[in-house]
N, C-alpha and C positions, 0 to 999 in steps of 0.2 A: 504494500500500500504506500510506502514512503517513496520508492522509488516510481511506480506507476499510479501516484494517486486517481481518487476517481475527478471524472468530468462530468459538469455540468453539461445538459442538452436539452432544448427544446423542441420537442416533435408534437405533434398530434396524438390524441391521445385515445385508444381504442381501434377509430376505426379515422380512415384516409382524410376524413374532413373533419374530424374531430377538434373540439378545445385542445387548443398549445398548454402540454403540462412539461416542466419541467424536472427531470430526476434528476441523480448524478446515477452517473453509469462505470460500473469498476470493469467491463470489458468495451474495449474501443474497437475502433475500425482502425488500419493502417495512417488515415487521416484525422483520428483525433473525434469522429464521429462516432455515431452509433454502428454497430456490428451488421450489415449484410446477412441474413438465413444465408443466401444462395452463394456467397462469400465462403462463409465459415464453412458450409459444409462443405462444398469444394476443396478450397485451399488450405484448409487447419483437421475440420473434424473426415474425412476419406481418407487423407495424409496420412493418420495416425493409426486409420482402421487398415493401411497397406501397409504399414511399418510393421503392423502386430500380426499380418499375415491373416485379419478376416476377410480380407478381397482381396483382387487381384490387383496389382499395381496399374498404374497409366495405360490406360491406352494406345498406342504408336497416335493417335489422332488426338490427346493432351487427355480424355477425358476419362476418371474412373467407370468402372460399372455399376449400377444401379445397387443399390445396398439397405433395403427397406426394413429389414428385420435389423438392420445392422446401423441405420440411420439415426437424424439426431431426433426425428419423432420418438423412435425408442428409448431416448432419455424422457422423453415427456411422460410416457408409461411408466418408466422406471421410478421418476418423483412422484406420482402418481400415487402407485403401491406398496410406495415406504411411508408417506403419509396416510395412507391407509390403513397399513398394517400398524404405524405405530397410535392410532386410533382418532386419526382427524374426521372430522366431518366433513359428510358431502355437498355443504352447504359452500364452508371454508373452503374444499377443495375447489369446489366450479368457481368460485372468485379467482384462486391463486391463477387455476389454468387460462382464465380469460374467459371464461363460459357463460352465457346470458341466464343459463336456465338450469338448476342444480339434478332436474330431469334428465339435462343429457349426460350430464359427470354422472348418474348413477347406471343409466343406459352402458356406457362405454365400459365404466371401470368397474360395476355391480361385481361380476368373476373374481377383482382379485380381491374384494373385502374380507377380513378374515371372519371367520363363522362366530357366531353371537352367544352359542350356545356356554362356552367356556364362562366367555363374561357374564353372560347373567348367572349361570350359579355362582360364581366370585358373588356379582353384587347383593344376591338374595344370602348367600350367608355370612356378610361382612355385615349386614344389617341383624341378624339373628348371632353372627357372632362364631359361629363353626360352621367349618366346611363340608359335608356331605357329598360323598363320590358318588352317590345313586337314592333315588329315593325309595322308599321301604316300598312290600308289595303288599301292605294292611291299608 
């Protein structure tokens, strides 16, 4: 951070015509801007996934192979399912992701929520105060 501090930017905010909001941004562009998707994934995030031998290298015609499982939406899934699993809501989550409607954050990512079952017996015997592995058959 000392040496790359962040930058102030003002873009648009949401959507192409949107209100001018301003952040500071701890990942830049080459030029002191904001980060290019079609930038990064090209030139930084393929780079890394050919280096680690999950694709194949360049092209002869400059350009990687297509890499969708291996892409940087896949990090999007990835933050995803770690806030999930670590027990955020899908409320929280569709905001972080950009999502207008928490309907489709549970639509998309419903699969990786981890099962409820655990947690509610937690919370019903944290309330009663012992844990019970199974409940009696009387």
């Amino acid at each position: 951070m000392k040496r790359f501090p962040p930058v102030e930017i003002t873009l648009p905010w949401k959507v192409a015509d949107g209100p001018p909001v301003s952040k500071r941004l701890i990942f830049t562009g080459p030029r002191g801007g904001h980060v290019w998707r079609t930038s990064l994934n090209e030139e930084v995030w393929k780079r890394a996934l050919a280096s680690a031998g999950a694709i194949p290298e360049r092209k002869s015609c400059g350009s990687y192979a297509e890499s969708r499982e291996n892409g940087m939406h896949a990090l999007r899934h990835f933050y995803a399912s770690v806030l999930l699993d670590a027990g955020e809501d899908i409320k929280a989550l569709a905001e972080y992701l950009g999502h207008s409607d928490p309907g489709l954050t549970l639509r998309v990512y419903a699969h990786l929520m981890p099962s409820s079952q655990e947690r509610t017996r937690e919370a019903v015997a944290a309330v009663f105060g012992t844990a019970r592995s199974a409940p009696s058959s009387t």
